[in-house]
C-alpha positions as CSV (number, residue, x, y, z in Angstrom):
1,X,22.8,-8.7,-0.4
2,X,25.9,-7.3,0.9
3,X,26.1,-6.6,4.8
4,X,27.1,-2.7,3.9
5,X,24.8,-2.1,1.7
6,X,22.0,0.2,2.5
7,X,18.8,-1.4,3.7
8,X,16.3,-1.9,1.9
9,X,13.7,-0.7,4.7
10,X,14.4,2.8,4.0
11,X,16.8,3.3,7.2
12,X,20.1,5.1,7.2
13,X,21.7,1.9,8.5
14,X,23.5,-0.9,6.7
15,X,21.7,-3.9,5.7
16,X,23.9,-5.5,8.7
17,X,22.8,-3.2,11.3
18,X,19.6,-3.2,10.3
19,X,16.7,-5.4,8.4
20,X,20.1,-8.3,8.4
21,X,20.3,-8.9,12.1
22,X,16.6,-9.3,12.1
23,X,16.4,-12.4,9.1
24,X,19.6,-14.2,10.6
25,X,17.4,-14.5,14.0
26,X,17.7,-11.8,16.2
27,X,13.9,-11.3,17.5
28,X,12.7,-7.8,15.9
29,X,12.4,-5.2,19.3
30,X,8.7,-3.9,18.6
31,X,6.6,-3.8,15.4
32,X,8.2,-1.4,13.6
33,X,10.9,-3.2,13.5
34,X,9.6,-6.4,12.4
35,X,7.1,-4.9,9.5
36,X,10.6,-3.1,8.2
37,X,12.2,-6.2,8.4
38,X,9.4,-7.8,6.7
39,X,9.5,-5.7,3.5
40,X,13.3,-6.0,3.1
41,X,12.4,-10.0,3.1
42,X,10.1,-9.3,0.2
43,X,12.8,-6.9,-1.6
44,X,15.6,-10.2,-1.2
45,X,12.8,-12.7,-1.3
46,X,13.2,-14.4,1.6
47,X,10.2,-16.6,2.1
48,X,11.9,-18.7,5.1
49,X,11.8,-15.5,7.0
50,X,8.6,-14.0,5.8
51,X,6.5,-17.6,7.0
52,X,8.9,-17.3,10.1
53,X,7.5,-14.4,11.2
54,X,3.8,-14.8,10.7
55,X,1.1,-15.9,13.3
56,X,0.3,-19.3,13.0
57,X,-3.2,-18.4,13.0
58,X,-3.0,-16.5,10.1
59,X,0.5,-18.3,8.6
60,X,0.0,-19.1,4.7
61,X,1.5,-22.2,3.3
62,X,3.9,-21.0,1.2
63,X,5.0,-17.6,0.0
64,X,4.7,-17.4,-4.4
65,X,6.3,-14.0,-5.1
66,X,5.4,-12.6,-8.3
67,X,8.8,-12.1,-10.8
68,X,7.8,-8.7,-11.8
69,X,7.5,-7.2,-8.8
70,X,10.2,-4.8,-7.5
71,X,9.9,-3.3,-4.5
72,X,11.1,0.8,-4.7
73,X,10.9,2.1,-1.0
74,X,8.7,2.1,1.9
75,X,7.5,4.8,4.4
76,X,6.0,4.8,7.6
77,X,3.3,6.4,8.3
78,X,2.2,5.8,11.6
79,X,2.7,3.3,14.4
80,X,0.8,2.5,17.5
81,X,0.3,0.0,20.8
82,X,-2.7,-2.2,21.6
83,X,-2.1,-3.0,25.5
84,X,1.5,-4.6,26.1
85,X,1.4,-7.7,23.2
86,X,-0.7,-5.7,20.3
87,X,0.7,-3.2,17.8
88,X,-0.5,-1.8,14.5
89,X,2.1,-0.1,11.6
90,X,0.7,2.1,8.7
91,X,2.8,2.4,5.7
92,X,2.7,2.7,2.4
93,X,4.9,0.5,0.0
94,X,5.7,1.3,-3.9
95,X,6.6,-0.7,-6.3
96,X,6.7,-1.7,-9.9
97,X,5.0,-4.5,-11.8
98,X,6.1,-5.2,-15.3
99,X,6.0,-2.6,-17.4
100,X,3.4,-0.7,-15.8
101,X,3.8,2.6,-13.7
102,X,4.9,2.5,-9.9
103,X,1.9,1.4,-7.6
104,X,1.6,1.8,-3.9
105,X,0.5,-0.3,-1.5
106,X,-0.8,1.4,1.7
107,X,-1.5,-1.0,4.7
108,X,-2.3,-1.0,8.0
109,X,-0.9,-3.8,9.3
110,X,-1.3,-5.7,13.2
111,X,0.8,-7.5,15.1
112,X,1.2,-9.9,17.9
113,X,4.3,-10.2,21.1
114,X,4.4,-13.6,21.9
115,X,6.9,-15.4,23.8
116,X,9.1,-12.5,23.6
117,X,8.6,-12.4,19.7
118,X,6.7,-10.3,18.0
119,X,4.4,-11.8,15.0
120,X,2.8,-10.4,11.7
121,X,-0.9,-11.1,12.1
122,X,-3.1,-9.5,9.2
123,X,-3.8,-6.0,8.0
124,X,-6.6,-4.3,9.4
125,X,-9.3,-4.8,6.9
126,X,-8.6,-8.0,6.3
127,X,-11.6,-9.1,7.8
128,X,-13.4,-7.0,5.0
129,X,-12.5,-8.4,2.0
C-alpha cells in the first residue's frame, strides 16, 4: 500500500499517518488505536503484525487468511477502560466472501497494556463459544 493512500481503518488520515506507523513499530497509543491498526493488517494481510500484536496467552500459531475475503470498512461503535492496563473496542467489520453478499462481523474485542504496549487479548464471548 502506498503511504498516501487512505487508510484502510476508516480514518481521514493517510495510510502513513495512520494504521502505517503502527505495523512499522511504533507502539499503538490506547486500544482504539491498535484494534484499527489491527483490521488494516487483515485488509494488507499482514500476519507478522497481526501475531505481533496478540497476547501470548491467547497468541495463535499462525494466521491462515482466507483468499476470498475482502475487507469493506469498519466502524467503531464504542470504546471503553478496565482500570489503567484493560480496554475493550466494539465494532462492527463488513466484508465480502466469494460471491456471496457483504457480511458483518460485530465484536467486542479486550485488550491488555503491557510494558508500555498494548495487546489484543480475545473478544468478549470468547469464553462462550
Amino acid at each position: 500500500m502506498r503511504s498516501s493512500e487512505a487508510c484502510p481503518c476508516g480514518n481521514p488520515w493517510p495510510y502513513a499517518q495512520c494504521c502505517g506507523r503502527y505495523h512499522d513499530g511504533e507502539p499503538a497509543p490506547n486500544a482504539e488505536a491498535l484494534m484499527r491498526s489491527r483490521y488494516s493488517a487483515y485488509v494488507l494481510r499482514d500476519a507478522d503484525y497481526l501475531l505481533a500484536t496478540w497476547h501470548p496467552t491467547t497468541r495463535p500459531d499462525a494466521i491462515d487468511f482466507d483468499a476470498g475475503v475482502k475487507w469493506l470498512g469498519l466502524d467503531v461503535k464504542q470504546r471503553w477502560q478496565d482500570g489503567a492496563d484493560r480496554a475493550g473496542v466494539e465494532f462492527v467489520a463488513r466484508y465480502k466472501a466469494g460471491g456471496e453478499p457483504a457480511q458483518r462481523l460485530h465484536e467486542k474485542s479486550r485488550f491488555a497494556l503491557e510494558e508500555g504496549r498494548w495487546y489484543y487479548l480475545d473478544d468478549e464471548l470468547a469464553e462462550q463459544r
